[in-house]
OpenMM code with the backbone's topology and positions (N, CA, C; nanometers):
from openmm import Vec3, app, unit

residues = "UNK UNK UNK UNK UNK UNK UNK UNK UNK UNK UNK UNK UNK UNK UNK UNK UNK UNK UNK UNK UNK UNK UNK UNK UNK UNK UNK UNK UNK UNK UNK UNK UNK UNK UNK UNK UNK UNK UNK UNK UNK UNK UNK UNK UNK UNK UNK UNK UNK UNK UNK UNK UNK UNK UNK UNK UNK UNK UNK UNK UNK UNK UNK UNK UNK UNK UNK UNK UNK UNK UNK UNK UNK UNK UNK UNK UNK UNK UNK UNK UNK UNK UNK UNK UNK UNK UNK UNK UNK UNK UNK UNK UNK UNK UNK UNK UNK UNK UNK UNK UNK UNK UNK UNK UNK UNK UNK UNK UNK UNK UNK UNK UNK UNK UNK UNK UNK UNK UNK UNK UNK UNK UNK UNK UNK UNK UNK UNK UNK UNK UNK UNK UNK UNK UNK UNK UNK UNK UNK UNK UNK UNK UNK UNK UNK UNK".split()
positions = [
    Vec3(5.8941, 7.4328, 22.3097),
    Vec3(5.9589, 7.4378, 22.4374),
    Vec3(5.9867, 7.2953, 22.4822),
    Vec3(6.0905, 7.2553, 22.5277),
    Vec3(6.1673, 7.1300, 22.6116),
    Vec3(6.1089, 7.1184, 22.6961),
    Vec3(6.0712, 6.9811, 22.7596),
    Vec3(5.9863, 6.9563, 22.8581),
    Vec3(6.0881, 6.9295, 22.9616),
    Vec3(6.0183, 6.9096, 23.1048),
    Vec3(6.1585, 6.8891, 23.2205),
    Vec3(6.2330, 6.9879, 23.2670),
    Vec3(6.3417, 6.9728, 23.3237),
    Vec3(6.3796, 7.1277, 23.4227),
    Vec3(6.4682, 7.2443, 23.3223),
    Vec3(6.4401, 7.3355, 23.3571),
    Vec3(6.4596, 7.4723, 23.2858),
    Vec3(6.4356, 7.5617, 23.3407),
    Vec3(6.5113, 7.6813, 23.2908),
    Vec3(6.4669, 7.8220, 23.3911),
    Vec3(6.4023, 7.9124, 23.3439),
    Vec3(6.3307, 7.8399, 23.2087),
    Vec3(6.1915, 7.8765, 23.1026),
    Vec3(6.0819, 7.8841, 23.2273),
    Vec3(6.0318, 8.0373, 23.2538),
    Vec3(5.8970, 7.9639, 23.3291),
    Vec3(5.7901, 8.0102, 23.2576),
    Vec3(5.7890, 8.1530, 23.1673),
    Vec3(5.6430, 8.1894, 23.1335),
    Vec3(5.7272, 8.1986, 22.9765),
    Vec3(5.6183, 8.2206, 22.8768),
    Vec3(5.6391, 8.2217, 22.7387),
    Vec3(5.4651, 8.3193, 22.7169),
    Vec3(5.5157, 8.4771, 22.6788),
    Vec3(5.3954, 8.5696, 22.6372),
    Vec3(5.4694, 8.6622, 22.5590),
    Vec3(5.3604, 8.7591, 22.5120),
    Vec3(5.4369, 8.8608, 22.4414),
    Vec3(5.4042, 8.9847, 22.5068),
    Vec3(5.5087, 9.0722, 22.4688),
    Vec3(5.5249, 9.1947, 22.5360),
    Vec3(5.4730, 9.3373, 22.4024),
    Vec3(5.3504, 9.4017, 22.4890),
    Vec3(5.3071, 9.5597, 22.3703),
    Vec3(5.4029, 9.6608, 22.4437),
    Vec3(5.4901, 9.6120, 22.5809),
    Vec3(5.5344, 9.7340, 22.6013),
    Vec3(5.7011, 9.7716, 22.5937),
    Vec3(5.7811, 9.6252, 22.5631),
    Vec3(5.8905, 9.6091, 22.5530),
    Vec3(5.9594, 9.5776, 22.4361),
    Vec3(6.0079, 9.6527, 22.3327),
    Vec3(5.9942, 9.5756, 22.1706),
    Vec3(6.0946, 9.6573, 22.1000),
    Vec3(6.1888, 9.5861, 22.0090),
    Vec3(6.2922, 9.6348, 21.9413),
    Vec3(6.2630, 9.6969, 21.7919),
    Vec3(6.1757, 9.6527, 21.7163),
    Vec3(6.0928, 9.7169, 21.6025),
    Vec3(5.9636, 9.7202, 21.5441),
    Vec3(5.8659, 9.6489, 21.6209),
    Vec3(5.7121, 9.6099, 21.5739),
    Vec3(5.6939, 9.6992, 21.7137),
    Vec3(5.5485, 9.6392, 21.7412),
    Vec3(5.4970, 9.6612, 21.8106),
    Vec3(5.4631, 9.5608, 21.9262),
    Vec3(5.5177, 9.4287, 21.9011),
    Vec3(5.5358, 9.3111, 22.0297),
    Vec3(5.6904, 9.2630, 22.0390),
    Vec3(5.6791, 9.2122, 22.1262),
    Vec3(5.8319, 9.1251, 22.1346),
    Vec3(5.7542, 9.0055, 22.1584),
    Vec3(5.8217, 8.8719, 22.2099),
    Vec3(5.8578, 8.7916, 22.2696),
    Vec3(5.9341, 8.7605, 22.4212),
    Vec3(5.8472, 8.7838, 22.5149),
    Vec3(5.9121, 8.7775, 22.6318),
    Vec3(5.8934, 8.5921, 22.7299),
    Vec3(6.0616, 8.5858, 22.7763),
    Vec3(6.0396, 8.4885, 22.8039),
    Vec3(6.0719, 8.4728, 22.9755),
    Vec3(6.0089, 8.4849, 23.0297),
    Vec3(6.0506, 8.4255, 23.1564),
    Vec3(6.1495, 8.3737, 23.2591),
    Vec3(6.2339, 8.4066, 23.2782),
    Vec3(6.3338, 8.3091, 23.2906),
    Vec3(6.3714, 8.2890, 23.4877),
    Vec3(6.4167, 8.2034, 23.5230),
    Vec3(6.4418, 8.1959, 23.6719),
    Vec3(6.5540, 8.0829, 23.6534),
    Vec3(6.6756, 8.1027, 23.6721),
    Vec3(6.8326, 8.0379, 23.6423),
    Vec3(6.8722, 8.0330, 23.7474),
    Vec3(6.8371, 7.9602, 23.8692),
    Vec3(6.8777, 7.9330, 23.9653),
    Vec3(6.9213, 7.7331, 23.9670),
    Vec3(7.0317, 7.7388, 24.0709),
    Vec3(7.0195, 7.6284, 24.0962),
    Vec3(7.1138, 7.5184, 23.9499),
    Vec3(7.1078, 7.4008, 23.9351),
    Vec3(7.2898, 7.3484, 23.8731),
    Vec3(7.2033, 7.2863, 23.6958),
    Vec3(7.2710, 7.2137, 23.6334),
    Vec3(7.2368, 7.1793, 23.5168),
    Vec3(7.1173, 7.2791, 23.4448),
    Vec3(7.0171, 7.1323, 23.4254),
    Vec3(6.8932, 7.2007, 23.3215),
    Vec3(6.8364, 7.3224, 23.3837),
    Vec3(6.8201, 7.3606, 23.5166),
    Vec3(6.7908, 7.4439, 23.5655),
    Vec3(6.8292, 7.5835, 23.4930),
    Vec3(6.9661, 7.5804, 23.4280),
    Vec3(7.0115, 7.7153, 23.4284),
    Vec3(6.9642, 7.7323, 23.2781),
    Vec3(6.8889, 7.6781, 23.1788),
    Vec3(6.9029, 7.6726, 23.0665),
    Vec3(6.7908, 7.7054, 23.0366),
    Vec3(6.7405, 7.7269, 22.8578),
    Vec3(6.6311, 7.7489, 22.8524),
    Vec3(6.6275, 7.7174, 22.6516),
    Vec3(6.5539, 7.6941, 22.6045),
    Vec3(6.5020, 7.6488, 22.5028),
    Vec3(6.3940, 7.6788, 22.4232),
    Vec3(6.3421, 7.7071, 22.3416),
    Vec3(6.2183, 7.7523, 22.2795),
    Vec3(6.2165, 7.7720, 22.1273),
    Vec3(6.1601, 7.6370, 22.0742),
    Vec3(6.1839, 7.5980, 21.9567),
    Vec3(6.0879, 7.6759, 21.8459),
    Vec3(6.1052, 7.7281, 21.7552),
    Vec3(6.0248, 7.8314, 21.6601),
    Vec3(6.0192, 7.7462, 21.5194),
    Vec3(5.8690, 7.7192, 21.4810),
    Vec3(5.8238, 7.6130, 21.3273),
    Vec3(5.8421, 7.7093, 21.2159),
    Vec3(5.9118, 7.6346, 21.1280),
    Vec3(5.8813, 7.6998, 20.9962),
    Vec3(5.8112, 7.6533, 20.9149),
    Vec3(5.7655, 7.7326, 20.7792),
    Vec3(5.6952, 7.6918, 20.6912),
    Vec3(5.5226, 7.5981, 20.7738),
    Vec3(5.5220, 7.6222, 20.8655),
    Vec3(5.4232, 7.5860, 20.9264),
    Vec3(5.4892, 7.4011, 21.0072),
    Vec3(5.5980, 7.4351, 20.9867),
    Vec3(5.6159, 7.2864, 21.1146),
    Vec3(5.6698, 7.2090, 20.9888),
    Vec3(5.6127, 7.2155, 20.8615),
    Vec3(5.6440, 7.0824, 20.8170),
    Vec3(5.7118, 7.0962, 20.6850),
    Vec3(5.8204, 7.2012, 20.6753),
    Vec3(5.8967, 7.2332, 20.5640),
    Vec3(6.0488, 7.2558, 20.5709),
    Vec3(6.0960, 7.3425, 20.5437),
    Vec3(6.2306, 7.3867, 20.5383),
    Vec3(6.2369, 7.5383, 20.4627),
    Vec3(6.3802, 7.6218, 20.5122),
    Vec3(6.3900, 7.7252, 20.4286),
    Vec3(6.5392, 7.6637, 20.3758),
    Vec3(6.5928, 7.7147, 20.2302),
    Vec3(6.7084, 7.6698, 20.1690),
    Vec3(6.7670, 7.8202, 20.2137),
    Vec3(6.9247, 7.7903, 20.2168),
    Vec3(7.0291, 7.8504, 20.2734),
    Vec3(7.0333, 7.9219, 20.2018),
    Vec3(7.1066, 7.9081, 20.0508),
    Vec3(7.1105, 8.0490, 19.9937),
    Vec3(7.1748, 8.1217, 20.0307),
    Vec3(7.3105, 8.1448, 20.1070),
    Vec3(7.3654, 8.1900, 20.1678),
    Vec3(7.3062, 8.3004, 20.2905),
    Vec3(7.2106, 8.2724, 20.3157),
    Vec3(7.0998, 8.4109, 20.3775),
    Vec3(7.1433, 8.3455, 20.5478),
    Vec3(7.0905, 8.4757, 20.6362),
    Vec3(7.1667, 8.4622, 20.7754),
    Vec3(6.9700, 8.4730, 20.8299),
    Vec3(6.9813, 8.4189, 20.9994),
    Vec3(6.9292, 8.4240, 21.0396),
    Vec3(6.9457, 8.4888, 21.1777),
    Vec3(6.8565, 8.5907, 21.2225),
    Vec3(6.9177, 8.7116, 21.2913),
    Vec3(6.7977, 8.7481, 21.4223),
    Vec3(6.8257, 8.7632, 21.5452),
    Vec3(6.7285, 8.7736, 21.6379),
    Vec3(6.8018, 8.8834, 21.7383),
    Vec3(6.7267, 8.9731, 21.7533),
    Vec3(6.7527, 9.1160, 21.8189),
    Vec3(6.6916, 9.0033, 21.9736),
    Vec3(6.7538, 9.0817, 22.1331),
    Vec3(6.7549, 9.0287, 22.2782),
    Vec3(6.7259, 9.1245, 22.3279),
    Vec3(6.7033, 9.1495, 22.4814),
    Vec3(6.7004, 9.2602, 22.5457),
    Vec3(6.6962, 9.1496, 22.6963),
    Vec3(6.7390, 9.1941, 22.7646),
    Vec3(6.7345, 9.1001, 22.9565),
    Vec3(6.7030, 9.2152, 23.0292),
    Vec3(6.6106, 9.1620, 23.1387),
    Vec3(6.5642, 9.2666, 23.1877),
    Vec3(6.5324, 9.1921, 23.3655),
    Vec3(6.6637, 9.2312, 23.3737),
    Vec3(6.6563, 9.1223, 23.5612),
    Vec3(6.4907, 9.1392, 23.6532),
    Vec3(6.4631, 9.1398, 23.7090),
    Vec3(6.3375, 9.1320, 23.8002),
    Vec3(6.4092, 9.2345, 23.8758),
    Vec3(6.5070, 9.2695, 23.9353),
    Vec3(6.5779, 9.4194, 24.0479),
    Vec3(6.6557, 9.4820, 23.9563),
    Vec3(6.6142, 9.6264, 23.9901),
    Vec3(6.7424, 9.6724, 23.9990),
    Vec3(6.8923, 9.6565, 24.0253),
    Vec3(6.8593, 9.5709, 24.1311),
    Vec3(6.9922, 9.5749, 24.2009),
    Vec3(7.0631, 9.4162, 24.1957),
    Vec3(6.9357, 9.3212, 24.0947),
    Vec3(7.0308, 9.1875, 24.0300),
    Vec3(7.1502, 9.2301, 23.9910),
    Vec3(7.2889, 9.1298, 23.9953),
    Vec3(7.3691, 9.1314, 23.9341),
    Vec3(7.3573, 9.0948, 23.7486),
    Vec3(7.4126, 9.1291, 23.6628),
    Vec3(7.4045, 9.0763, 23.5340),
    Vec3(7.4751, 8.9183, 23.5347),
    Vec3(7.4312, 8.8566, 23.4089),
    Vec3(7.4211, 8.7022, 23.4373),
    Vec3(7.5711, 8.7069, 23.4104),
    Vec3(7.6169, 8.5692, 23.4615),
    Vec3(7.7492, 8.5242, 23.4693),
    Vec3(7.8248, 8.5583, 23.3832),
    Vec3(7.9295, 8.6140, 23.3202),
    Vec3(8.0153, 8.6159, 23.1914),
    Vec3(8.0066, 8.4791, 23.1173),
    Vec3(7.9929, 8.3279, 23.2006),
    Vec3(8.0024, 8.2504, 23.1430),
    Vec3(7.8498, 8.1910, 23.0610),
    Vec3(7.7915, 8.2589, 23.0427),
    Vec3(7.6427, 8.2365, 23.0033),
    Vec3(7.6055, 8.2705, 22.8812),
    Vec3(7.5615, 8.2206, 22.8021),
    Vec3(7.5152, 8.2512, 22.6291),
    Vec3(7.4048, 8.2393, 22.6024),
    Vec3(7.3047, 8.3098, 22.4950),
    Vec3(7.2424, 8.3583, 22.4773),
    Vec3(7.2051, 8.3650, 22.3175),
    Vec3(7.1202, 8.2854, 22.2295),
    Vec3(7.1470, 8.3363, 22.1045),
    Vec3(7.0733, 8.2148, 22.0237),
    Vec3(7.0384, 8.1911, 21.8879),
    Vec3(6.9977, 8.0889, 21.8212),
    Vec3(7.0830, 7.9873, 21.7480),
    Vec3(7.0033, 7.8789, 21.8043),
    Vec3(7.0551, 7.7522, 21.7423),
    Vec3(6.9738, 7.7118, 21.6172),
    Vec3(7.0651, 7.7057, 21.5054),
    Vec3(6.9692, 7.6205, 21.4101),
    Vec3(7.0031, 7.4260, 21.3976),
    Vec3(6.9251, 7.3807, 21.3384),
    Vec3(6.8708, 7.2760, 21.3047),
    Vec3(6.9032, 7.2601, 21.1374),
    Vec3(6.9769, 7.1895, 21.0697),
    Vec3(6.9420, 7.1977, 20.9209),
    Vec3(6.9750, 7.0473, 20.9055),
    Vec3(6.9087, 6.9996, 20.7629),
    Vec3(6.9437, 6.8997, 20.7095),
    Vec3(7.0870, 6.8234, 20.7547),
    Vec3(7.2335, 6.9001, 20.7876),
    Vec3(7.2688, 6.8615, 20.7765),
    Vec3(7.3732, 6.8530, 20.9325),
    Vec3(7.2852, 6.9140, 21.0146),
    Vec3(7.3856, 6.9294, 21.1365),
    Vec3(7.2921, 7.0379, 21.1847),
    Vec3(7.3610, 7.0467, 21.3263),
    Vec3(7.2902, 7.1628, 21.4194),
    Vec3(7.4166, 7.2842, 21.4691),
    Vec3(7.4335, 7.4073, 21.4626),
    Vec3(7.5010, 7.5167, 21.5108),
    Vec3(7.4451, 7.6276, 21.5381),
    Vec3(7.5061, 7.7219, 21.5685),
    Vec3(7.4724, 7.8383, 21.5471),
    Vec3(7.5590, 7.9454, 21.5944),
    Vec3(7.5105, 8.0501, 21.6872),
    Vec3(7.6097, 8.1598, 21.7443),
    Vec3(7.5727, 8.2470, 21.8493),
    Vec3(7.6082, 8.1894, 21.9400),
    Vec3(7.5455, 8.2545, 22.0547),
    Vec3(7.6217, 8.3595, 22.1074),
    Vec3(7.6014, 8.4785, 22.1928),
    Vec3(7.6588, 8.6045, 22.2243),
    Vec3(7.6955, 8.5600, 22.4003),
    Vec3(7.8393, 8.6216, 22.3776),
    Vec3(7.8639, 8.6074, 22.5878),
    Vec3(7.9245, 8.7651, 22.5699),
    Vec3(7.9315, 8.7398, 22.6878),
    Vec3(7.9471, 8.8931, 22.7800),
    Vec3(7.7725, 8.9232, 22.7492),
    Vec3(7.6564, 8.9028, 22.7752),
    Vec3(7.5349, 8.9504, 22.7428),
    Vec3(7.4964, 9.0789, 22.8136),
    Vec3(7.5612, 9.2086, 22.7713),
    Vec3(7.4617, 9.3112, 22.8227),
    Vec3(7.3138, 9.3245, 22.8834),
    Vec3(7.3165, 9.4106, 22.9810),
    Vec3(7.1499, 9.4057, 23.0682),
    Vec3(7.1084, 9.5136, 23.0053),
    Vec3(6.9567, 9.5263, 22.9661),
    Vec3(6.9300, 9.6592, 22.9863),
    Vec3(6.9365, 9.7418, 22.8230),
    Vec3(6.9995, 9.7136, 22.7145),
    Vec3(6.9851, 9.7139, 22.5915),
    Vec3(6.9647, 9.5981, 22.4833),
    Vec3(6.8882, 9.6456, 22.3640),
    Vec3(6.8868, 9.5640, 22.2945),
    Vec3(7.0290, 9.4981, 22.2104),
    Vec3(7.0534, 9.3990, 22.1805),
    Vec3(7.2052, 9.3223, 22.1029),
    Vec3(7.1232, 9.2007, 22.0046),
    Vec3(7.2034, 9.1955, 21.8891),
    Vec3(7.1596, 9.0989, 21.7862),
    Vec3(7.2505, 8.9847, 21.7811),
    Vec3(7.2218, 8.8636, 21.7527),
    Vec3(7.2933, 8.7744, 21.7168),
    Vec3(7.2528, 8.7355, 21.5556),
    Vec3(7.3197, 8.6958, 21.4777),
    Vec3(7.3062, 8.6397, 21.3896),
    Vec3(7.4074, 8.5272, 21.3478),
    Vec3(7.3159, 8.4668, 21.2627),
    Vec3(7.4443, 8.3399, 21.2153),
    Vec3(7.3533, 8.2949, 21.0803),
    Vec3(7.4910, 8.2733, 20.9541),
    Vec3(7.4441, 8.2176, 20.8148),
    Vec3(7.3427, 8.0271, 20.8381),
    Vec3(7.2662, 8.0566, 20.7617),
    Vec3(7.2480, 7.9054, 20.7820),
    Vec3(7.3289, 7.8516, 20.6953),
    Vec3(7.4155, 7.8694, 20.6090),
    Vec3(7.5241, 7.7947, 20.5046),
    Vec3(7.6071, 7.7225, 20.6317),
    Vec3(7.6747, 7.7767, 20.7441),
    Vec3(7.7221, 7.8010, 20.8117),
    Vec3(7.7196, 7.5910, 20.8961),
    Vec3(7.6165, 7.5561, 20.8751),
    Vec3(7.5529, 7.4027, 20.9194),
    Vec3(7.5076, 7.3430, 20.8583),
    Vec3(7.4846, 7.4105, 20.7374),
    Vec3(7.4048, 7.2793, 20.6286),
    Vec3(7.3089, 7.3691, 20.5174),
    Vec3(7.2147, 7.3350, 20.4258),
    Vec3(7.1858, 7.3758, 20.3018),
    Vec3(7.0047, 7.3972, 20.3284),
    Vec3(6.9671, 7.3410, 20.4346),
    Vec3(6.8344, 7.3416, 20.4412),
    Vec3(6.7518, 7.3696, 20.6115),
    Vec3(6.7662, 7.4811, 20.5957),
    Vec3(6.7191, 7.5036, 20.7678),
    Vec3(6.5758, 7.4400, 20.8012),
    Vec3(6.6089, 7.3266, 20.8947),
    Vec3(6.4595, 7.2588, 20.9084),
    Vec3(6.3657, 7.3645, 21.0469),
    Vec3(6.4892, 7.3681, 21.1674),
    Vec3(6.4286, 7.4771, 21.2675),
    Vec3(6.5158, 7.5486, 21.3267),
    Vec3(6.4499, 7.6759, 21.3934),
    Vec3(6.4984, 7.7545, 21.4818),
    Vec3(6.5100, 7.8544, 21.6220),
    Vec3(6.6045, 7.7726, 21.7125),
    Vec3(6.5885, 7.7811, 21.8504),
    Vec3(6.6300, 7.9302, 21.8999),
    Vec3(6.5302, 7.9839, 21.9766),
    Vec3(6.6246, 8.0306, 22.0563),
    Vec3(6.6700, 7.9736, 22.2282),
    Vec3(6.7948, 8.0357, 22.2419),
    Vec3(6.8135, 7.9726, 22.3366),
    Vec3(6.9178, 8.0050, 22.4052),
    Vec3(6.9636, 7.9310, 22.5570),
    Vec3(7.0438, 8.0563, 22.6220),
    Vec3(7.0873, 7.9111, 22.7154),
    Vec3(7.2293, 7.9202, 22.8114),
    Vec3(7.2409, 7.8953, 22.9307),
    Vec3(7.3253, 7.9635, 23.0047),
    Vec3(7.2594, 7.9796, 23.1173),
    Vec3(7.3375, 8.1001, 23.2331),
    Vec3(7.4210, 7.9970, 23.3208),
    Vec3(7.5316, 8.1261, 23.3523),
    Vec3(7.6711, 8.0235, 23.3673),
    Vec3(7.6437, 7.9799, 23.5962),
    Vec3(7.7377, 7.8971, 23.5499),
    Vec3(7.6748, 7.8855, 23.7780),
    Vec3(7.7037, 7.9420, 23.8230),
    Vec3(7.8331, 8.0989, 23.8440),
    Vec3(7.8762, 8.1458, 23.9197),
    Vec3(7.7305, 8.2635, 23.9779),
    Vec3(7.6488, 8.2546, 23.9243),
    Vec3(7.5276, 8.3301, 24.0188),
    Vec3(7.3939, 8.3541, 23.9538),
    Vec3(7.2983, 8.3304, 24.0292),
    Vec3(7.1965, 8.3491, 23.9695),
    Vec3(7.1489, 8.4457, 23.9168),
    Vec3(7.0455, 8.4120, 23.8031),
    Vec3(6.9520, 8.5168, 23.7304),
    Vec3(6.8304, 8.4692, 23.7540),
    Vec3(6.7430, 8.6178, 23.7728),
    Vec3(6.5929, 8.6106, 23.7390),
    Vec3(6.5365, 8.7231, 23.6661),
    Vec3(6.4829, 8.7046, 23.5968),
    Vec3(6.4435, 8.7622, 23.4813),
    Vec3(6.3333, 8.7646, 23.3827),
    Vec3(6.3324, 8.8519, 23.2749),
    Vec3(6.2708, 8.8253, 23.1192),
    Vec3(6.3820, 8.8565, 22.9762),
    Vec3(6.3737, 8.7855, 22.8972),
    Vec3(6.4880, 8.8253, 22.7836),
    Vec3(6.3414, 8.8299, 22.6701),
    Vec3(6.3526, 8.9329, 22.6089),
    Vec3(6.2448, 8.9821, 22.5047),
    Vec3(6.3393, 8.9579, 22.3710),
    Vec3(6.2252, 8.8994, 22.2680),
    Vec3(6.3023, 8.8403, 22.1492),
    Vec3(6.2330, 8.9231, 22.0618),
    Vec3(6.3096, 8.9890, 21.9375),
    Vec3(6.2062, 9.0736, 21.8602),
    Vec3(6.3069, 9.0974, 21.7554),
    Vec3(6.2385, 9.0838, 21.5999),
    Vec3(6.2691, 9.1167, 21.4720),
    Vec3(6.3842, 8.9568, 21.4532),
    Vec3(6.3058, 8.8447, 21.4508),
    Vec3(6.3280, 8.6865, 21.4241),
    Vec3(6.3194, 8.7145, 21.2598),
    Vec3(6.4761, 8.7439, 21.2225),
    Vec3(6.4083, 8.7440, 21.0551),
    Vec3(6.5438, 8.6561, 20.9796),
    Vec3(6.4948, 8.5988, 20.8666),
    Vec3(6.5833, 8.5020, 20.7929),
    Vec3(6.5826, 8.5611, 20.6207),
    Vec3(6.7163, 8.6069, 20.6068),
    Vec3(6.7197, 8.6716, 20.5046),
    Vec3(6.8495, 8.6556, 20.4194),
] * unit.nanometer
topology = app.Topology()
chain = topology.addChain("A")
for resn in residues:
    res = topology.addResidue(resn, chain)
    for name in ("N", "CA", "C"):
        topology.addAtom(name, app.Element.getBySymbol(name[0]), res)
């Protein structure tokens, strides 16, 4: 996780909210207010922190779910994305999802060929657009690289 302002506030896991195991990843979120505020970050180690996975043409793929704090929140801005960034040897990209549905699960995926030959890490990560605030949790579940 990025240190400094963000609308990251809690980082736990969820037994009751989950797309195919039995936990997710729930993250916290409060997107109020201009810049770093609206953003959020949360960096995931591989190979234990101090390796790499090779590309291989294989994709890396993370199921979402948002889940406002009301009922009666609006859904986050159209202009707001949502999705993983990789890190590789040779550059950083990835593919993030807009228009983000509330309320169901949606996958993003993206090749790591796609940035380079050697995925060193992988973010997830999101920024909500200014036309209005979000408060929330976005649950991350079935992080798989294949």
């Amino acid at each position: 996780m990025n240190s400094g302002q963000m609308a990251l506030t809690s980082i736990s896991v969820s037994g009751s909210v989950f797309h195919g195991g039995a936990q997710a990843l729930a993250l916290g979120i409060d997107a109020q207010g201009h810049g770093a505020a609206r953003r959020f970050d949360v960096g995931l180690s591989l190979c234990g922190g101090g390796g790499y996975v090779l590309a291989n043409a294989q994709t890396v793929s993370a199921w979402f779910y948002l889940r406002p704090d009301s009922d009666s929140a609006p859904p986050p801005d159209p202009a707001s994305q949502i999705g993983v960034r990789l890190t590789t040897s040779t550059g950083v990209g990835g593919n993030t999802a807009s228009l983000i549905p509330v309320g169901m699960w949606f996958q993003v995926s993206t090749p790591i060929a796609s940035v380079g030959g050697q995925l060193l890490e992988l973010d997830l990560q999101g920024t909500f657009g200014s036309a209005s605030d979000w408060t929330g949790v976005i649950y991350v579940d079935d992080v798989v690289i294949q």
